[in-house]
C-alpha positions as CSV (number, residue, x, y, z in Angstrom):
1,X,-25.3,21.1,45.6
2,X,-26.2,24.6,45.1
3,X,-24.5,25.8,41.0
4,X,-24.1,29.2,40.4
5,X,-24.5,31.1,37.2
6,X,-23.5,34.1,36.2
7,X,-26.3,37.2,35.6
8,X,-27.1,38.9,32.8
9,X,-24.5,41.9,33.7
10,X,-21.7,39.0,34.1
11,X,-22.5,37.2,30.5
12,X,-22.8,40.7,29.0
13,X,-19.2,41.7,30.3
14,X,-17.9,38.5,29.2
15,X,-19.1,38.4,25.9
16,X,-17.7,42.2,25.1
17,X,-14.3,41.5,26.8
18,X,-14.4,38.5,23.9
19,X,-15.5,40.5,21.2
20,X,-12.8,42.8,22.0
21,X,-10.1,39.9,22.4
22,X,-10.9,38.5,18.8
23,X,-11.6,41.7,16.7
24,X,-7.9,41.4,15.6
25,X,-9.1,38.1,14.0
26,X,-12.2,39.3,13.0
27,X,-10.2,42.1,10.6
28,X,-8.6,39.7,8.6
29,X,-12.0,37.9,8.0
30,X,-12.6,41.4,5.0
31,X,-9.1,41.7,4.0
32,X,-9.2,37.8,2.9
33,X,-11.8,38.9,0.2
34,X,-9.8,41.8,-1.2
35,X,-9.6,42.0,-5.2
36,X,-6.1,43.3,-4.6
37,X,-2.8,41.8,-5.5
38,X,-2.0,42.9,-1.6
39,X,-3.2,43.3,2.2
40,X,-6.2,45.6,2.2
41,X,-9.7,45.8,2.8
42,X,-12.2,45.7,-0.3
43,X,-13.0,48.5,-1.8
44,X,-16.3,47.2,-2.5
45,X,-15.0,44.4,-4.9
46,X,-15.2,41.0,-3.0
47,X,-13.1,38.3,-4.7
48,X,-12.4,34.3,-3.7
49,X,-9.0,34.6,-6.2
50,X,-6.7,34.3,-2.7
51,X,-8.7,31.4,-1.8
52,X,-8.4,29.5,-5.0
53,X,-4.8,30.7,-4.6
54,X,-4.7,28.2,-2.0
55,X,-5.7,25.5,-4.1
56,X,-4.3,25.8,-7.1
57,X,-0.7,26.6,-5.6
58,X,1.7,23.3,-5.3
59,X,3.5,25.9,-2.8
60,X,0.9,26.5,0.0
61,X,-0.1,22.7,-0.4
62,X,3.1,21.3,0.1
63,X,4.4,23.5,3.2
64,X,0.8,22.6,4.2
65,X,2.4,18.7,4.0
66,X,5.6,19.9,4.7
67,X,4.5,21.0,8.9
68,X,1.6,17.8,8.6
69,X,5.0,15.5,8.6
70,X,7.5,17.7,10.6
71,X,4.4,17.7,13.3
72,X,3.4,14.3,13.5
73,X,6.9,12.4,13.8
74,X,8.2,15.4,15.9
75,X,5.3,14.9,18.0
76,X,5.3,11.1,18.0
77,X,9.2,11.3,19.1
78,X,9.0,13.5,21.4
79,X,6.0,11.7,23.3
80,X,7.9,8.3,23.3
81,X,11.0,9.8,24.6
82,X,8.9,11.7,27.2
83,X,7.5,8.8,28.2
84,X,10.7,6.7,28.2
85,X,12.0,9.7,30.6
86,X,8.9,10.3,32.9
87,X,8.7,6.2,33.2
88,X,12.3,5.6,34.0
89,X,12.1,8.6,36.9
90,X,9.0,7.5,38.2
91,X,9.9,3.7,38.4
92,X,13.5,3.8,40.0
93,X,13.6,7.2,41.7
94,X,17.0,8.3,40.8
95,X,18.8,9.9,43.6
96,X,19.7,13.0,40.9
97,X,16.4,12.8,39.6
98,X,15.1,16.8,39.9
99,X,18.5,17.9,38.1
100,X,18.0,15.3,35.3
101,X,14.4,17.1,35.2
102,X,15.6,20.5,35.2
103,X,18.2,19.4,32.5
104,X,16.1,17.9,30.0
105,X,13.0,20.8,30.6
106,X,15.9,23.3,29.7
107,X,14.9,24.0,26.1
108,X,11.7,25.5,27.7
109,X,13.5,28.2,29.8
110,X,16.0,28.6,27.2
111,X,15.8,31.9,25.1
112,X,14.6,31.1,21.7
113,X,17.6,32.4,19.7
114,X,20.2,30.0,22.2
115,X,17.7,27.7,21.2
116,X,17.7,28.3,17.4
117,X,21.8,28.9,17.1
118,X,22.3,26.5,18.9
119,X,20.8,23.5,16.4
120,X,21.6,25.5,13.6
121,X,25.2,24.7,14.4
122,X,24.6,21.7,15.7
123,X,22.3,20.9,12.0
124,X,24.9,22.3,10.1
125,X,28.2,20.2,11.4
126,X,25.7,17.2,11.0
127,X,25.7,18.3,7.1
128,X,29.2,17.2,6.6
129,X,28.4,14.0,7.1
130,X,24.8,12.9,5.8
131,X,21.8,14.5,3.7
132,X,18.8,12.7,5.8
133,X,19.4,15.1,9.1
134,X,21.0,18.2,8.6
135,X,20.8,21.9,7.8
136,X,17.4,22.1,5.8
137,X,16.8,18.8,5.6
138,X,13.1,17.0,6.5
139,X,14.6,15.3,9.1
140,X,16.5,18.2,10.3
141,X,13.9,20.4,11.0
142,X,12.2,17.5,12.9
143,X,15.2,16.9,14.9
144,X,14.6,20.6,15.8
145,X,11.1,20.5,16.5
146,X,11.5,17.5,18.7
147,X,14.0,19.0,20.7
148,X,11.8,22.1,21.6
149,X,8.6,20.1,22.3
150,X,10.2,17.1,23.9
151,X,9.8,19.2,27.7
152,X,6.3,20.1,27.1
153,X,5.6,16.6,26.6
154,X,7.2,15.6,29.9
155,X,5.6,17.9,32.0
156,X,2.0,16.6,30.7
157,X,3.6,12.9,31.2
158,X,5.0,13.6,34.7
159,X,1.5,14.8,35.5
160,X,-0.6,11.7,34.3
161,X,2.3,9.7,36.3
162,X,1.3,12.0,39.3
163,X,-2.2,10.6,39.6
164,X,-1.4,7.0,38.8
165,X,-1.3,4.8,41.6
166,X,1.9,3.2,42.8
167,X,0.4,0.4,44.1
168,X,-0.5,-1.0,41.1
169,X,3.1,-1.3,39.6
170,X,4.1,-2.5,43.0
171,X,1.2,-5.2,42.5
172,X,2.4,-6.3,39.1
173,X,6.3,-6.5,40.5
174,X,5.4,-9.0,43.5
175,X,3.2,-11.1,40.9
176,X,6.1,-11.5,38.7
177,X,5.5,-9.0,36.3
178,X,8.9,-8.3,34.1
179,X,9.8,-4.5,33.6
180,X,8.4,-4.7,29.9
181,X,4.8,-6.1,31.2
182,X,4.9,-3.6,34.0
183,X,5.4,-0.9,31.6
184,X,3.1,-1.7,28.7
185,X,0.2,-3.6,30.7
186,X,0.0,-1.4,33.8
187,X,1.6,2.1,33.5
188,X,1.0,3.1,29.7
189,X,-2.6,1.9,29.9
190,X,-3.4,3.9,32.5
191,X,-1.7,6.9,31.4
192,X,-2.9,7.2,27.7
193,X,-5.3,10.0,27.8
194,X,-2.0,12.1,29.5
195,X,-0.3,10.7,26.3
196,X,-2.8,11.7,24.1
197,X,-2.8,15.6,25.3
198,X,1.2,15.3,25.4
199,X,0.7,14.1,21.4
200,X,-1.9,16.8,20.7
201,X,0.5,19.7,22.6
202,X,3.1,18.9,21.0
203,X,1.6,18.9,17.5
204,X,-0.1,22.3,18.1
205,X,3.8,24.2,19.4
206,X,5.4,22.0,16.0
207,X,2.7,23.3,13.9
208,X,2.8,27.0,15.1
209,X,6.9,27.0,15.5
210,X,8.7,29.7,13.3
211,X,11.5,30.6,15.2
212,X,13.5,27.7,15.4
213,X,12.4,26.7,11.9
214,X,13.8,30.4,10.1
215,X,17.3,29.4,11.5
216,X,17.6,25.8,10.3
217,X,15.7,26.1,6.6
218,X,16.7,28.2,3.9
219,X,14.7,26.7,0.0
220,X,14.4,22.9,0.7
221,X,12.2,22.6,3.3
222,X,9.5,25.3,3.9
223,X,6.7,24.6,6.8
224,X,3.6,26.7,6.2
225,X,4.7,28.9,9.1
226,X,7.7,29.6,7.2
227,X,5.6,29.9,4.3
228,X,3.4,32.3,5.5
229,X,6.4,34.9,6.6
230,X,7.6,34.6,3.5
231,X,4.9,36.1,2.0
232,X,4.5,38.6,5.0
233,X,8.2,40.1,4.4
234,X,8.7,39.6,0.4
235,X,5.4,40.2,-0.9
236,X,2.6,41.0,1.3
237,X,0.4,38.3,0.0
238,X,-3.2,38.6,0.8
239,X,-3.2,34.5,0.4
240,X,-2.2,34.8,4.5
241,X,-5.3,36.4,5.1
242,X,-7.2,33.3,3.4
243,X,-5.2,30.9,5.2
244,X,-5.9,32.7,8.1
245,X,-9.4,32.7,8.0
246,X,-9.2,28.8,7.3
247,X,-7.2,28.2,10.2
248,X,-9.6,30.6,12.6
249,X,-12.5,28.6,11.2
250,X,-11.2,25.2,11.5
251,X,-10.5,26.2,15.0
252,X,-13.7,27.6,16.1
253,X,-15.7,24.2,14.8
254,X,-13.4,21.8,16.9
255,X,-14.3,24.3,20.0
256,X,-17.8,24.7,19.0
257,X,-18.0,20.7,18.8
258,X,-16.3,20.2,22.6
259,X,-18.8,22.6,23.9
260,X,-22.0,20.5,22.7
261,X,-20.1,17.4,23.7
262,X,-19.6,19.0,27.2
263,X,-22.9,20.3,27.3
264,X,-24.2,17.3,26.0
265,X,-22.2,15.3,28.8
266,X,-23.4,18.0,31.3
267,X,-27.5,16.8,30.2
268,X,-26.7,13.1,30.3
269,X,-25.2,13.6,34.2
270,X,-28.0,15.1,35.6
């Protein structure tokens, strides 16, 4: 089979179309190293004071915790009740099964700030009555994450269930299989990876959410989003710069390391 590259004229259009994409992030790469006490670039003094401001602040470390817990059981959650969903669907075909789709994808479609009143109600009336989930809580603010990543975790679900054949659930049933064994020795095995990317999704929109999170925290509980706007509206703290840079740099190593596994993939096939 004939593969086709791209010329010289191609790569060279690409790669400026790139550069021009990511010189927004390349600008805050200076303004990180900044003497000053706010955003600016250096006036030719370069300091690591907003890096070691990091470090040393209990503040930045625990929102950093803070959105490592919200994200994981949000995520974790949401992927089990996804599958529970996309599992029951798929299995018995419910005759209203496209509205019961549409209904629980709805938090997807929904405008944020429906969205955001709506379980900061919801979060507050749940205060009357305990401390674990409610308004500014841990577990409320995973209770709202959940609920906003819970449809992107379905969507990836329904897909892996898409290209898993029926015929081997059908196999299992006439064998003797009970619901239980059909479920956790035939369908979640061979959808994992499609749980994996649901999990990984999920964390990445929990991780980056800020919308939701301003209406249901106040003091309590701050997620480094949060964190990081804080500073943006009160103060202007060039720490956000730093954490930026750590966050762009973190990001470019995991997709430098896919690309050599790819290409390394890419060798081994041919």
């Amino acid at each position: 089979m004939t593969r086709l590259h791209p010329g010289r004229i191609a790569t060279l259009l690409t790669a400026l179309v790139a550069l021009f994409l990511l010189m927004p992030l390349i600008a805050v790469v200076p303004v990180s190293f900044t003497s000053r006490r706010y955003l600016s670039l250096p006036d030719g003094k370069y300091s690591l004071r907003h890096y070691q401001a990091l470090w040393e602040d209990p503040e930045w470390l625990g929102s950093f915790l803070t959105s490592l817990q919200v994200g994981a059981i949000a995520s974790l959650l949401a992927v089990a009740l996804a599958a529970a969903f996309c599992i029951g669907i798929w299995m018995l075909r419910p005759r209203f099964s496209g509205l019961m789709t549409g209904f629980v994808l709805l938090p997807m479609v929904a405008p944020p700030v429906v969205s955001s009143l709506t379980l900061y109600f919801f979060l507050k009336k749940l205060t009357e009555w305990n401390s674990l989930i409610a308004y500014d809580s841990l577990g409320g603010v995973i209770l709202a994450h959940m609920v906003m990543i819970v449809p992107y975790a379905v969507v990836v679900v329904m897909v892996s269930l898409s290209q898993l054949d029926r015929r081997m659930d059908l196999a299992a049933q006439s064998m003797g299989a009970s619901v239980p064994t059909r479920v956790f020795g035939v369908i979640l095995p061979n959808i994992r990876f499609g749980l994996l990317g649901a999990f990984f999704l999920c964390f990445l929109l929990s991780w980056d959410e800020i919308g939701v999170t301003l209406f249901v925290t106040s003091v309590e509980t701050i997620t480094l989003p949060r964190r990081m706007w804080m500073g943006l509206r009160d103060n202007v703290d060039p720490s956000i710069a730093a954490l930026s840079v750590l966050l762009i740099l973190v990001v470019t190593v995991l997709v430098v390391l896919r690309a050599a596994i790819l290409m390394r993939r890419e060798k081994q096939a041919r």
